[in-house]
C-alpha positions as a Python dict, from the first residue, in 0.01 Angstrom:
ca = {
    (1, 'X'): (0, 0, 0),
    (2, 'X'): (-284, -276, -114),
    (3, 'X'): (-646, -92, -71),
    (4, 'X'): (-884, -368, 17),
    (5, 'X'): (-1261, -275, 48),
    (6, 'X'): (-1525, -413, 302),
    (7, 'X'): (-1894, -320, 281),
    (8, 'X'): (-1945, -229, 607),
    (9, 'X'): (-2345, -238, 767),
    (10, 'X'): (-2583, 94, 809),
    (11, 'X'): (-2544, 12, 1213),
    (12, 'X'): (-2195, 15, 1182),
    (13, 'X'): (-2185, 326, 975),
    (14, 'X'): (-2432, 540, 1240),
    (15, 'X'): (-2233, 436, 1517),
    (16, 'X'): (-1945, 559, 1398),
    (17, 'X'): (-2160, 902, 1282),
    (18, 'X'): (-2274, 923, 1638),
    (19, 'X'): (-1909, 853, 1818),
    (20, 'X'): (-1800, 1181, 1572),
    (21, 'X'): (-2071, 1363, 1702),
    (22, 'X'): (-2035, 1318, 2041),
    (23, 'X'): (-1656, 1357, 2039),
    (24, 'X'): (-1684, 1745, 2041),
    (25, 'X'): (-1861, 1762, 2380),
    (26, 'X'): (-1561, 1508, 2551),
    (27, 'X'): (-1422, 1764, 2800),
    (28, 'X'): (-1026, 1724, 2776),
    (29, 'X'): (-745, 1871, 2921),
    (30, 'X'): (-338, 1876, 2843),
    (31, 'X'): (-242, 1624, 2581),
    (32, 'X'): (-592, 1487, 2586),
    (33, 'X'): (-681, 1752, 2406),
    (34, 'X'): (-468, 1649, 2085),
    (35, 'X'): (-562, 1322, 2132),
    (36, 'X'): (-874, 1396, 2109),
    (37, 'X'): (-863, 1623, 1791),
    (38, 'X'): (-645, 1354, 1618),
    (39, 'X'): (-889, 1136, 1688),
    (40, 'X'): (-1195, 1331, 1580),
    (41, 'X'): (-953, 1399, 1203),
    (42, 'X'): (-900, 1081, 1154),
    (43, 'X'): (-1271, 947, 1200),
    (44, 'X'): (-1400, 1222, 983),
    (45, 'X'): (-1153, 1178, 715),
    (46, 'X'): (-1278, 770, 741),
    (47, 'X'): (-1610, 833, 732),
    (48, 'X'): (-1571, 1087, 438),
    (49, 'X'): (-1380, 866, 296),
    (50, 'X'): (-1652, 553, 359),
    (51, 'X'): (-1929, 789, 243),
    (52, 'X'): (-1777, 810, -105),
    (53, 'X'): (-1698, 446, -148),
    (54, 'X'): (-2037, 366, -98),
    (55, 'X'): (-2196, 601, -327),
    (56, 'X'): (-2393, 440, -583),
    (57, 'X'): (-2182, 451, -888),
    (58, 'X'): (-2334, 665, -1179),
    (59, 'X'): (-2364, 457, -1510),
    (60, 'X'): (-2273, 599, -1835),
    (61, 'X'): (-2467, 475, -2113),
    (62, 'X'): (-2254, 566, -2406),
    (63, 'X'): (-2401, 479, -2750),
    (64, 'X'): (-2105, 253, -2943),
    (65, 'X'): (-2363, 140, -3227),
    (66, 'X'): (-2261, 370, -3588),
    (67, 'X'): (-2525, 572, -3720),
    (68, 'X'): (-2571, 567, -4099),
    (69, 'X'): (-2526, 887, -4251),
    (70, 'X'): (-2890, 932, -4459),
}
């Protein structure tokens, strides 16, 4: 499977926040219920994932130049 990457907005991004946050308080019953919870896994599991693609990458400054021994 190809993984292709899309920024996506901050709007997008709390929407989704706030559509995981409110999906707790749905009232369900029967097989709504699993719906629901596979729902609510897969949106945090995106949104976990989303969070760490977007994290601003750390750069290593590594020294390549050769010190002289004195």
């Amino acid at each position: 499977m190809e993984n292709n990457f899309s920024k996506i907005n901050q709007q997008c991004l709390q929407n989704l926040i706030e559509i995981n946050n409110a999906l707790p308080l749905v009232e369900t019953k029967g097989e709504s219920t699993m719906l629901i919870y596979k729902i609510r896994l897969t949106l945090s599991a995106t949104l976990e994932q989303m969070r760490k693609d977007n994290q601003a990458e750390e750069l290593i400054n590594i020294d390549t130049t050769k010190k002289e021994a004195k």
